[in-house]
C-alpha positions as a Python dict, from the first residue, in 0.01 Angstrom:
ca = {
    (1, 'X'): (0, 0, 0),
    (2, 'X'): (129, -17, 341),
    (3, 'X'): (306, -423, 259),
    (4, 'X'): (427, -237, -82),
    (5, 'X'): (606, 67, 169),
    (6, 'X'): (745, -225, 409),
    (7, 'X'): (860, -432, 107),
    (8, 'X'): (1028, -125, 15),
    (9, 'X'): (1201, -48, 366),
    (10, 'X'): (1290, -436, 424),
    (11, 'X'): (1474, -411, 31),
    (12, 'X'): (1669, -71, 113),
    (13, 'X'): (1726, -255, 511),
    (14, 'X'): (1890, -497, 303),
    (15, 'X'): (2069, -296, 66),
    (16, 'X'): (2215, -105, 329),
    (17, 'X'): (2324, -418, 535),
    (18, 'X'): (2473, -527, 227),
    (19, 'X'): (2652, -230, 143),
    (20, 'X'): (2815, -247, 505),
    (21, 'X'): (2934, -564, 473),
    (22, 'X'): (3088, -543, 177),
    (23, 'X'): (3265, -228, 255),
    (24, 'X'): (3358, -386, 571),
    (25, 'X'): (3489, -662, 387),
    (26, 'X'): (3685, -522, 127),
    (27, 'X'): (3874, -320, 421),
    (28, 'X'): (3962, -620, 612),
    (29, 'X'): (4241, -822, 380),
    (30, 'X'): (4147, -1182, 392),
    (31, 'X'): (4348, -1377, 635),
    (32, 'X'): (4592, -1620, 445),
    (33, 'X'): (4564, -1989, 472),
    (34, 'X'): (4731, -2275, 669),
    (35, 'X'): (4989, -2424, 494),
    (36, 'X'): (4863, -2747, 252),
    (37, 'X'): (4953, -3088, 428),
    (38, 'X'): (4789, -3343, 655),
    (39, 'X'): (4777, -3403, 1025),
    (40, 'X'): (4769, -3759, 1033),
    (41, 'X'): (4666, -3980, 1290),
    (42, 'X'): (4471, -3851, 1608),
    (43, 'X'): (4701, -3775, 1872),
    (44, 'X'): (5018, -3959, 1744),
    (45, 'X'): (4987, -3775, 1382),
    (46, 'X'): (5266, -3878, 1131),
    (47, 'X'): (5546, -3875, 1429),
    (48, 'X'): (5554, -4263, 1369),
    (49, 'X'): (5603, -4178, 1013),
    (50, 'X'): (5861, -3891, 1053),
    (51, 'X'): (6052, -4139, 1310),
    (52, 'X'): (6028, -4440, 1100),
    (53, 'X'): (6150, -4293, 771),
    (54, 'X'): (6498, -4200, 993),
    (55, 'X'): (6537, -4584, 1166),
    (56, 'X'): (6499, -4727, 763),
    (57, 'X'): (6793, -4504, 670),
    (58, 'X'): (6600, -4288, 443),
    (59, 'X'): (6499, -3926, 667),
    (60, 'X'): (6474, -3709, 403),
    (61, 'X'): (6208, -3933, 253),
    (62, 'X'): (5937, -3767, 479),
    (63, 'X'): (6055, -3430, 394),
    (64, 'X'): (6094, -3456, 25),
    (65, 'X'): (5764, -3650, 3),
    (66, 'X'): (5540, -3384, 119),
    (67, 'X'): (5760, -3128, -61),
    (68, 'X'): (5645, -3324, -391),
    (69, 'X'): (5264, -3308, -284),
    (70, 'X'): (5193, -2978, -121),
    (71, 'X'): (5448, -2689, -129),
    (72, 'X'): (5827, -2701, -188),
    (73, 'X'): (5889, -2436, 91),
    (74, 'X'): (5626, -2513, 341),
    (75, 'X'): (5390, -2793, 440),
    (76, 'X'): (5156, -2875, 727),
    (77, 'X'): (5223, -3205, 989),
    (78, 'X'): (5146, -3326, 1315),
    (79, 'X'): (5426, -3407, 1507),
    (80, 'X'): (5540, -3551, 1857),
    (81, 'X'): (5174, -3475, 1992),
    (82, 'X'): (5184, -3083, 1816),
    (83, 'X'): (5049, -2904, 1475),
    (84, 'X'): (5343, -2787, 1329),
    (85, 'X'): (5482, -2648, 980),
    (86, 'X'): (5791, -2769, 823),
    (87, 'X'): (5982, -2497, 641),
    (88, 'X'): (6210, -2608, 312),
    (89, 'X'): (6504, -2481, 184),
    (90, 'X'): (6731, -2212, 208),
    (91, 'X'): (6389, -1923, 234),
    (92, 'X'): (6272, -2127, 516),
    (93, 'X'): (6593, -2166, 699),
    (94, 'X'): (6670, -1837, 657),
    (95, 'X'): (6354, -1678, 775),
    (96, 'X'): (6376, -1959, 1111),
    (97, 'X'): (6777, -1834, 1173),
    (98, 'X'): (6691, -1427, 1116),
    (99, 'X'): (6413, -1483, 1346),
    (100, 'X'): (6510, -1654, 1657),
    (101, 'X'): (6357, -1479, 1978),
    (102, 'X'): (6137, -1213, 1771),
    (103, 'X'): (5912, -1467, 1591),
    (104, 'X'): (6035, -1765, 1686),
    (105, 'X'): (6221, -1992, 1982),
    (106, 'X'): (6366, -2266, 2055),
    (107, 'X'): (6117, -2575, 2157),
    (108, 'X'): (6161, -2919, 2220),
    (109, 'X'): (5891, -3136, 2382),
    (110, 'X'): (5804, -3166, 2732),
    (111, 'X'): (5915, -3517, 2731),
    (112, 'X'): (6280, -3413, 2703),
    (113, 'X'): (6243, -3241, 3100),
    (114, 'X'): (6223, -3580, 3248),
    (115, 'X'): (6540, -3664, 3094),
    (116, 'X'): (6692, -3321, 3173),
    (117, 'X'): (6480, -3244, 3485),
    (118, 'X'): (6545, -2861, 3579),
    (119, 'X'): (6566, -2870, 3951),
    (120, 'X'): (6558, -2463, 3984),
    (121, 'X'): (6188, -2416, 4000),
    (122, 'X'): (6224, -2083, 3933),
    (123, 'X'): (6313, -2070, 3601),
    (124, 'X'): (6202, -2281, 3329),
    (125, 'X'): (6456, -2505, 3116),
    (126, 'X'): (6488, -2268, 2800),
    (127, 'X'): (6578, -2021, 3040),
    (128, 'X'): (6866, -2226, 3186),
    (129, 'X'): (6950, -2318, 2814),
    (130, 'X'): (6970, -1957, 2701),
    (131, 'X'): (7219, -1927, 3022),
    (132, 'X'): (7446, -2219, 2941),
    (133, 'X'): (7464, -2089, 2542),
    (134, 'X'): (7570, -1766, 2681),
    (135, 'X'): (7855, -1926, 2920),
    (136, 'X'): (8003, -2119, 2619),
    (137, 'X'): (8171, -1857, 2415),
    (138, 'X'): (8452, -1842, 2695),
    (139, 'X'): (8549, -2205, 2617),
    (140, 'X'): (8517, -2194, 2237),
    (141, 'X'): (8665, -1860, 2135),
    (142, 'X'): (9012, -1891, 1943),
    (143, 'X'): (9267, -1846, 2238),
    (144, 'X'): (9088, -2169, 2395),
    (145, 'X'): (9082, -2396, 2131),
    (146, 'X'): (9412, -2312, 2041),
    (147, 'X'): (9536, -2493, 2381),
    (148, 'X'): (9234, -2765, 2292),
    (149, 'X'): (9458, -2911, 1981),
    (150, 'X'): (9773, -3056, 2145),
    (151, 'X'): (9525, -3227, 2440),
    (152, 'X'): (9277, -3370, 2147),
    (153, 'X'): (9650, -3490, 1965),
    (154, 'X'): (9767, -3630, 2275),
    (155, 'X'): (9419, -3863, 2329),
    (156, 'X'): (9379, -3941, 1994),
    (157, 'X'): (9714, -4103, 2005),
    (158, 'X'): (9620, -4303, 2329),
    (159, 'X'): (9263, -4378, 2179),
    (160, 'X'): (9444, -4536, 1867),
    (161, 'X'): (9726, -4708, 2021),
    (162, 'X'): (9462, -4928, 2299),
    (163, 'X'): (9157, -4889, 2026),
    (164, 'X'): (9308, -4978, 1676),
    (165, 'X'): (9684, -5071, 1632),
    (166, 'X'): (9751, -5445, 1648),
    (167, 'X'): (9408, -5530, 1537),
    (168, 'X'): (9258, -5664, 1202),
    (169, 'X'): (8937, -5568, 1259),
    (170, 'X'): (8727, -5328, 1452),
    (171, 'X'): (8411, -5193, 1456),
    (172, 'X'): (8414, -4823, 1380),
    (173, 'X'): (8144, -4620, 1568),
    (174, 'X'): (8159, -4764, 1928),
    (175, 'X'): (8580, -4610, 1870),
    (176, 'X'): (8442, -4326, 1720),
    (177, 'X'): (8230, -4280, 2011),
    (178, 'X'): (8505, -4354, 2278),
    (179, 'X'): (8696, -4077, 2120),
    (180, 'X'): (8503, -3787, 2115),
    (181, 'X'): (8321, -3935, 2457),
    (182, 'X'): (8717, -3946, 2600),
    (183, 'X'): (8790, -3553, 2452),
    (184, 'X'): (8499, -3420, 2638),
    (185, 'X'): (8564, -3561, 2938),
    (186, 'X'): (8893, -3442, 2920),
    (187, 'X'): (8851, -3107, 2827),
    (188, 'X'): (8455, -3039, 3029),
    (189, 'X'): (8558, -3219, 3358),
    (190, 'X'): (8939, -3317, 3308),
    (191, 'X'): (8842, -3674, 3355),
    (192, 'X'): (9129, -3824, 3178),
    (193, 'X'): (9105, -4228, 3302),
    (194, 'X'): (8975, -4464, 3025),
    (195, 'X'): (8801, -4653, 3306),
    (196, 'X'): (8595, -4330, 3466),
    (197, 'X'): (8501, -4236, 3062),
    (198, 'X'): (8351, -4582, 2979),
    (199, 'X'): (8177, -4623, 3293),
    (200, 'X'): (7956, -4331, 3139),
    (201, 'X'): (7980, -4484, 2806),
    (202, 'X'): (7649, -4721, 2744),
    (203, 'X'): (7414, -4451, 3028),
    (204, 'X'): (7510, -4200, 2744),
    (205, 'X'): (7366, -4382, 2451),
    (206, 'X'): (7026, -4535, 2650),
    (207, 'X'): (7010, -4159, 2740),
    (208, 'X'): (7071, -4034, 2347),
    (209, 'X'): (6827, -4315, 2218),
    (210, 'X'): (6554, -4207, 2464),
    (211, 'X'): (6580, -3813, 2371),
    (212, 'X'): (6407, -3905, 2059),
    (213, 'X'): (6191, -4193, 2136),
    (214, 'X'): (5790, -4219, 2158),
    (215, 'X'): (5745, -4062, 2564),
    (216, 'X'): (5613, -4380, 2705),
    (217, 'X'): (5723, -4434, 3030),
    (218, 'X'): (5702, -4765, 3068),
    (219, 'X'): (5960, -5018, 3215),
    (220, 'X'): (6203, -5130, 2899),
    (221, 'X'): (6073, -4872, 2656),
    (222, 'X'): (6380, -4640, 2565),
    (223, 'X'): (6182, -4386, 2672),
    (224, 'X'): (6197, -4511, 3030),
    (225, 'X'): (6552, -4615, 3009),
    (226, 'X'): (6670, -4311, 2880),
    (227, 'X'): (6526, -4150, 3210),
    (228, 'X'): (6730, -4379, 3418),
    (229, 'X'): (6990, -4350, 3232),
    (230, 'X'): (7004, -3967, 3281),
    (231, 'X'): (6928, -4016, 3670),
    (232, 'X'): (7262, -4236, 3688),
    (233, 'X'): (7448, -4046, 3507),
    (234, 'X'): (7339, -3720, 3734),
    (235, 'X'): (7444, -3918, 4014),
    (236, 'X'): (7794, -3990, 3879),
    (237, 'X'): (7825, -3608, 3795),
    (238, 'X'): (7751, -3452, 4158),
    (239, 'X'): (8014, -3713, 4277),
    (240, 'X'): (8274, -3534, 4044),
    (241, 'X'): (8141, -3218, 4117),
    (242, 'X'): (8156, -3235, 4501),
    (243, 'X'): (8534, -3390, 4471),
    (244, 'X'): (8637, -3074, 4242),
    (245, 'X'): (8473, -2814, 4499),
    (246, 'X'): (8715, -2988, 4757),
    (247, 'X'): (9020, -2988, 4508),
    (248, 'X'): (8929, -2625, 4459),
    (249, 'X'): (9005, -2532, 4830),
    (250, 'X'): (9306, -2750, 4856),
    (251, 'X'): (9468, -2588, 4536),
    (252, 'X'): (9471, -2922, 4421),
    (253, 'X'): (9263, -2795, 4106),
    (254, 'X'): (9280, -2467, 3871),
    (255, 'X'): (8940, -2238, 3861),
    (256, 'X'): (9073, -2245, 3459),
    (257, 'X'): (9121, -2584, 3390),
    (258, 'X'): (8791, -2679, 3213),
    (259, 'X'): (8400, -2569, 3264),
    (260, 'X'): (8347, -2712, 3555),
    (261, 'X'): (8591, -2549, 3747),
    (262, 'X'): (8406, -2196, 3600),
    (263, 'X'): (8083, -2342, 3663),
    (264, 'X'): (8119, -2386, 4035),
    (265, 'X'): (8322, -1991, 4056),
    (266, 'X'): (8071, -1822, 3869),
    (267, 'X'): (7759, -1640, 4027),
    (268, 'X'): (7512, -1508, 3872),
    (269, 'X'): (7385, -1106, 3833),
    (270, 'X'): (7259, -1179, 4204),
    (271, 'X'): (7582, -1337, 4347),
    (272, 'X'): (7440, -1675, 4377),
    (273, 'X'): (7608, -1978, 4283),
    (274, 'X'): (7496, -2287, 4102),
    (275, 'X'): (7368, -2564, 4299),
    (276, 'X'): (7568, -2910, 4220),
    (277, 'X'): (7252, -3059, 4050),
    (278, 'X'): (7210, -2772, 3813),
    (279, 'X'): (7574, -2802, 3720),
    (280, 'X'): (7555, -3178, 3671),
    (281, 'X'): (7269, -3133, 3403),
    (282, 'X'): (7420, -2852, 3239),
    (283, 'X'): (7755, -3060, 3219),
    (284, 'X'): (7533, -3397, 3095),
    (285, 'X'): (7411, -3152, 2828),
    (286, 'X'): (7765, -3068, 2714),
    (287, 'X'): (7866, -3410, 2728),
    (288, 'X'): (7580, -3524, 2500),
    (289, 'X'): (7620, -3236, 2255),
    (290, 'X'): (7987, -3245, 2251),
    (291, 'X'): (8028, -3605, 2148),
    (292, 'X'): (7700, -3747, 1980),
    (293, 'X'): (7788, -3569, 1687),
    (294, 'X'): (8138, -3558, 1614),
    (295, 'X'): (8111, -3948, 1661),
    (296, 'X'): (7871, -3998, 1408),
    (297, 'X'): (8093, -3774, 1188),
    (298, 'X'): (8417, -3949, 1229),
    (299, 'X'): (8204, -4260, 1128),
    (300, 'X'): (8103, -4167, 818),
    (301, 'X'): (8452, -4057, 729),
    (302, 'X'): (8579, -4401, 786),
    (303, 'X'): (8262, -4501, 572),
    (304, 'X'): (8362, -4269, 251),
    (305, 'X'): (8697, -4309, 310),
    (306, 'X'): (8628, -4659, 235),
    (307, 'X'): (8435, -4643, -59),
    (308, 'X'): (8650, -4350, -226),
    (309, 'X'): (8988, -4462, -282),
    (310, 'X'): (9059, -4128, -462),
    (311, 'X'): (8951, -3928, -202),
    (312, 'X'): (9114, -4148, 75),
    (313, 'X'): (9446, -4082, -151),
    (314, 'X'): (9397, -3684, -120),
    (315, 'X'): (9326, -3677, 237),
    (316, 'X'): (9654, -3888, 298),
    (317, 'X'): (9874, -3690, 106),
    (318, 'X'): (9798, -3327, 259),
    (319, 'X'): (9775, -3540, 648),
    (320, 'X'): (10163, -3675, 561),
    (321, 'X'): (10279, -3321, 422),
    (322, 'X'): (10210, -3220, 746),
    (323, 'X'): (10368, -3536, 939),
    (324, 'X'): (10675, -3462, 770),
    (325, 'X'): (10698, -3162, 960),
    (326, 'X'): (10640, -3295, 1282),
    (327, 'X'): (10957, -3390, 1521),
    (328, 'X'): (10938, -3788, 1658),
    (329, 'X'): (10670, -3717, 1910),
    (330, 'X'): (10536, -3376, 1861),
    (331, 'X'): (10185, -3272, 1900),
    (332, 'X'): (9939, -3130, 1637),
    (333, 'X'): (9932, -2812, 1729),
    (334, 'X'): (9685, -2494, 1539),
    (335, 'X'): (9871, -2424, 1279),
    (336, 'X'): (9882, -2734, 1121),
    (337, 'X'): (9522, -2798, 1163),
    (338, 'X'): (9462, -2464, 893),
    (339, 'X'): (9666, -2645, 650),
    (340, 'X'): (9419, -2921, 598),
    (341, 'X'): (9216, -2747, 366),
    (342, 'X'): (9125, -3074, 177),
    (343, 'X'): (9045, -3259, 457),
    (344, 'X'): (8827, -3022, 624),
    (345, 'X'): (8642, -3035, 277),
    (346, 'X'): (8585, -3419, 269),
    (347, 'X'): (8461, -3383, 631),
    (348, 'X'): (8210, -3103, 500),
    (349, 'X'): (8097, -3322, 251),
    (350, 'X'): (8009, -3580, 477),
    (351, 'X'): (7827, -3356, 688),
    (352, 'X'): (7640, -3265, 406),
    (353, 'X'): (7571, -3654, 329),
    (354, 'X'): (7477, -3762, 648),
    (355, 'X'): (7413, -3437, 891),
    (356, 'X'): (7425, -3548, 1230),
    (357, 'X'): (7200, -3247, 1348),
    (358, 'X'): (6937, -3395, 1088),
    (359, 'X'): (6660, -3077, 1211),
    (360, 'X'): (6559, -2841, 1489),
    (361, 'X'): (6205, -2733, 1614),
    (362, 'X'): (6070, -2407, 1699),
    (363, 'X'): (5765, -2249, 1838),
    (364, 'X'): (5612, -1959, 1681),
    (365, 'X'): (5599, -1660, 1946),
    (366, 'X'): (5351, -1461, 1754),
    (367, 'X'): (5128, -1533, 1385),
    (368, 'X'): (5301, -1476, 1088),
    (369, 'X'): (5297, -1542, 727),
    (370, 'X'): (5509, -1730, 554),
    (371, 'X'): (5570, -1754, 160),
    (372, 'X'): (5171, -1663, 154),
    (373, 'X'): (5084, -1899, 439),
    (374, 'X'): (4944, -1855, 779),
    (375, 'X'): (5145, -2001, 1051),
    (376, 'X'): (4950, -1949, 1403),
    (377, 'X'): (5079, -1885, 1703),
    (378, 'X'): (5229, -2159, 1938),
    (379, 'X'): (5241, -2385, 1636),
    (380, 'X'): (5556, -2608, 1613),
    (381, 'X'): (5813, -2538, 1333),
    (382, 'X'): (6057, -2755, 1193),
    (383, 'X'): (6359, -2716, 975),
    (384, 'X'): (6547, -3008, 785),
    (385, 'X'): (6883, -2978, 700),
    (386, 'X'): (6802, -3264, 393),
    (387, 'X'): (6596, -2995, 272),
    (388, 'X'): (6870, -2832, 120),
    (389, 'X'): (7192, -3110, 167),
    (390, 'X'): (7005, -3372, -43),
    (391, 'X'): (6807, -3087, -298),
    (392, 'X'): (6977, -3063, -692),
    (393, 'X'): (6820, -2698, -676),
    (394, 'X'): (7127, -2638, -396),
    (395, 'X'): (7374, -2938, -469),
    (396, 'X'): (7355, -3078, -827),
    (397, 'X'): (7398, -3400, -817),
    (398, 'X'): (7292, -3432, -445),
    (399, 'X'): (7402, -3817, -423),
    (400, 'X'): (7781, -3770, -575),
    (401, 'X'): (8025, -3723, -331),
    (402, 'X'): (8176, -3379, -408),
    (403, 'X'): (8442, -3249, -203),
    (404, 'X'): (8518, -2944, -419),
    (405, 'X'): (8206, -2839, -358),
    (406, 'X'): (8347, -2621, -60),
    (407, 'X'): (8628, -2496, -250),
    (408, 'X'): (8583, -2076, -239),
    (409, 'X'): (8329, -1930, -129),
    (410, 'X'): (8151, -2271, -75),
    (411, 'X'): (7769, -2313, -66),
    (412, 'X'): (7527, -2025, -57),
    (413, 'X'): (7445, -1960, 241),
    (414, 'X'): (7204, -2124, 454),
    (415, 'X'): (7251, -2427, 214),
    (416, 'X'): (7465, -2651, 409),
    (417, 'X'): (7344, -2649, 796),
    (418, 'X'): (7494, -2925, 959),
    (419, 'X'): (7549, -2704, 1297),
    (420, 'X'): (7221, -2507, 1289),
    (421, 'X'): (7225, -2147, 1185),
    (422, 'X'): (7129, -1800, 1359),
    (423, 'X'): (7146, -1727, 1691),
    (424, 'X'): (7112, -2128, 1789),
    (425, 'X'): (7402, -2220, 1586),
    (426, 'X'): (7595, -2485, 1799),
    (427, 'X'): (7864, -2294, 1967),
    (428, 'X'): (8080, -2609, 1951),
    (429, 'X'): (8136, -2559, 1544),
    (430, 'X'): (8488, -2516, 1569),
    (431, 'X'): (8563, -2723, 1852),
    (432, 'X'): (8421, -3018, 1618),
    (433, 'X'): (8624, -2924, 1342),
    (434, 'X'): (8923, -3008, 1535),
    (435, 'X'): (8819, -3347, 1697),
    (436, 'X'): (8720, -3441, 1344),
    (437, 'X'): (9086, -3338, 1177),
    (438, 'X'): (9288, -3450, 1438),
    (439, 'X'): (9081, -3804, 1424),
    (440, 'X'): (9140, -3800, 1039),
    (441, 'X'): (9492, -3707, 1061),
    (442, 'X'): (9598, -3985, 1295),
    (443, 'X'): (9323, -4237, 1095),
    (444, 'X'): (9521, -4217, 733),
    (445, 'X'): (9873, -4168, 886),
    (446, 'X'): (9806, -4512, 1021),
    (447, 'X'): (9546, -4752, 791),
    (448, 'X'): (9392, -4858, 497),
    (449, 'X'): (9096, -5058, 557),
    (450, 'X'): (8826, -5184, 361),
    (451, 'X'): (8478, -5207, 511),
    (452, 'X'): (8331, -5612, 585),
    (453, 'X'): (7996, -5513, 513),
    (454, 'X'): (7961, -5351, 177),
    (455, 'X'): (7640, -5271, 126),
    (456, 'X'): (7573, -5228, 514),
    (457, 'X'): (7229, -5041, 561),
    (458, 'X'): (7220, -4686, 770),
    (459, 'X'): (6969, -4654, 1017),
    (460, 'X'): (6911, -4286, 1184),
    (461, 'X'): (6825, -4305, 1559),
    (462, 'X'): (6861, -4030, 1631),
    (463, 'X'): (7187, -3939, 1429),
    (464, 'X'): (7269, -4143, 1100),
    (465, 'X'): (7469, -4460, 1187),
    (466, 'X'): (7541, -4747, 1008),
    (467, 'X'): (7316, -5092, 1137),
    (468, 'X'): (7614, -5258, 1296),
    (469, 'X'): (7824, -5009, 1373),
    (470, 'X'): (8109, -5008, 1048),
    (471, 'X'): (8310, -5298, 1091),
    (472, 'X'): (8630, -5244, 884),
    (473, 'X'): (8959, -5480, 826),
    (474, 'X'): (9273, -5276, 855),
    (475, 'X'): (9571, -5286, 648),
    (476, 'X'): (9847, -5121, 871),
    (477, 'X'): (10045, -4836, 637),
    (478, 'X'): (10387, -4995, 645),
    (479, 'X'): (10587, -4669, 702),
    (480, 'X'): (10453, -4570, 980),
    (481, 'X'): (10435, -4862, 1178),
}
């Protein structure tokens, strides 16, 4: 009787433990799941995957593969040594752009500090980022680039003259390059001398090759030389710097000429001043972002230009409607730049083809869910703008070149996201819409040309580029030579 009672008490024991756990249960919702994907190899991951698809000309392949075989919208990697989610499409870079500093932030690995060492210990290098993105505005609202036209005019007619005229052939991208590497000197540290700008010229791409290369510090890995690189460079900078703080005393120099002269006036909310080393790599930031990508740009305008007679025959009528207003002489000034509606388009299609900014990452500040998936905390996030540039649901016909595409209203948004979007969107927008016009205007007013390589393969590393750099033969326009 009495193992008949406890068999009793051990079934209602159990019933009630049941009960409780159930209820419990039911109360709690169930936490969602990771996001499908793979993490790849240990430690490395698929980062030699997710590099290598970019240096054999084909970066969206990683993206649109794992789009295919786990989740158009999200999907789970491992990447540069972190487990991260890539979010697809216009949903996921909307969500990343509405949610910059409340869900997520900016990140970029720690690799990139020992090419742009911080050397104020007390705060940490997105800190010093968020300060530079809030100094920017000054130089990029309307009133300045206004002023910013006739100076980009007047070097891209000295860039052209020394770079292009009298030539048969020349290789496109290293020009390209010297261009928008000669504008930013100008206009950041009103270095003006061809000779002080390509001094700088081949430190700047070791530097720009190492940003994104495997961290392996060893002597001759890009890695490594992209570290030098920087240190040089640095070096360089100060020297300017110290030589402006003396101009600066002597009147010899304007506190309004260009960003330097601000940097080195400015103090901060406790009236102290920058130190010359945190100016230099805040200026060697500017200088990278405010050429890399413009260069790549003009490139790949020369490129379709090329390969699109109709669209080359467009882009030179509206660029000599405007010519014909100009006085022997006369600078470009911001007025004419608004008329080249068509132009601007082409360009916009390009960007579209071959983004320069090909993706960002983020960190996620806190867990959140995202089209029913969990994405934890600290986790890496990554948006592509191939996602939606190269995706028929956004573009039909993704690989036709389209200009008219960005006739009206344009794209929807957060479809085409060649500068970023949301709070990160690259303050220099509209300052590379000019150095890209005024580079096309003087470009067609000029030549014809006809690429030497036809079917000359793009490699992206870290911005799209073609393998040997665009070599072109030029056919002089008679009438205005």
């Amino acid at each position: 009787m009495e193992f008949y009672y406890a068999s009793l008490l051990c079934l209602f024991v159990s019933f009630v433990v049941l009960a409780l756990h159930l209820l419990f249960y039911k109360s709690k919702p169930a936490s969602a799941a990771l996001p499908p994907g793979k993490t790849g190899w240990p430690v490395l991951g698929e980062s030699l995957e997710f590099l290598s698809t970019g240096w054999k000309g084909h970066p969206e392949k990683f993206i649109f593969d794992r789009m295919a075989r786990y989740s158009s919208h999200v999907f789970r990697t491992h990447l540069l040594g972190e487990p991260a989610a890539v979010l697809c499409g216009s949903a996921g870079n909307k969500f990343l752009f509405s949610n910059e500093n409340k869900l997520v932030q900016a990140w970029w690995p720690s690799s990139v500090d020992k090419i742009f060492p911080n050397d104020n210990s007390q705060t940490s290098s997105k800190e010093e980022a968020i300060k530079m993105r809030r100094m920017l505005p000054t130089f990029f609202k309307p009133e300045a680039l206004h002023r910013y036209v006739g100076i980009m005019d007047h070097i891209a007619r000295r860039h052209f003259a020394d770079g292009w005229e009298n030539r048969q052939n020349v290789v496109v991208f290293p020009l390209a390059k010297n261009y928008t590497f000669w504008l930013a000197c100008r206009l950041f540290l009103s270095v003006e001398d061809p000779a002080q700008v390509e001094k700088f010229a081949e430190p700047f791409n070791l530097l720009a090759s190492g940003l994104i290369s495997m961290p392996i510090d060893l002597p001759g890995t890009p890695f490594n030389k992209g570290i030098k690189a920087s240190a040089y460079i640095r070096k360089e900078l100060v020297g300017i710097i110290k030589q402006r703080k003396t101009d600066l005393a002597d009147g010899k120099a304007s506190p309004t000429q260009d960003i330097l002269s601000h940097m080195l006036l400015t103090s901060n909310e406790d009236g102290k001043f920058m130190q010359e080393s945190d100016i230099a790599n805040k200026i060697l930031g500017l200088l990278i972002g405010g050429h890399d990508t413009a260069s790549s740009a003009c490139t790949f305008v020369v490129k379709y230009l090329a390969e699109l007679p109709e669209v080359y025959d467009g882009v030179y009528r509206e660029q000599m409607e405007i010519a014909k207003t100009k006085a022997e002489g006369e600078l470009l000034n911001w007025e004419d730049l608004q008329k080249m509606k068509y132009s601007w388009n082409v360009a916009c299609e390009v960007l579209r083809l071959a983004p320069p900014l090909q993706g960002a990452f983020r960190e996620a500040l806190a867990d959140f869910t995202f089209n029913g998936f969990s994405i934890p905390k600290g986790w890496k996030l990554y948006w592509s703008a191939n996602s939606t540039h190269k995706n028929s649901d956004f573009f039909p016909e993704p690989e036709k070149f389209d200009p008219s595409r960005f006739e009206g209203s344009g794209p929807a948004p957060y479809t085409f996201v060649p500068f970023g979007g949301g709070p990160r969107m690259c303050p220099g927008k509209e300052y590379a819409r000019l150095e890209i016009l005024v580079f096309m205007h003087h470009l067609v007013k000029k030549f014809k040309w006809e690429k030497m390589i036809p079917d000359e393969k793009i490699v992206v590393d870290p911005m799209p580029i073609p393998a040997k750099g665009l070599p072109i033969r030029l056919i002089p326009n008679i009438s205005q030579n």
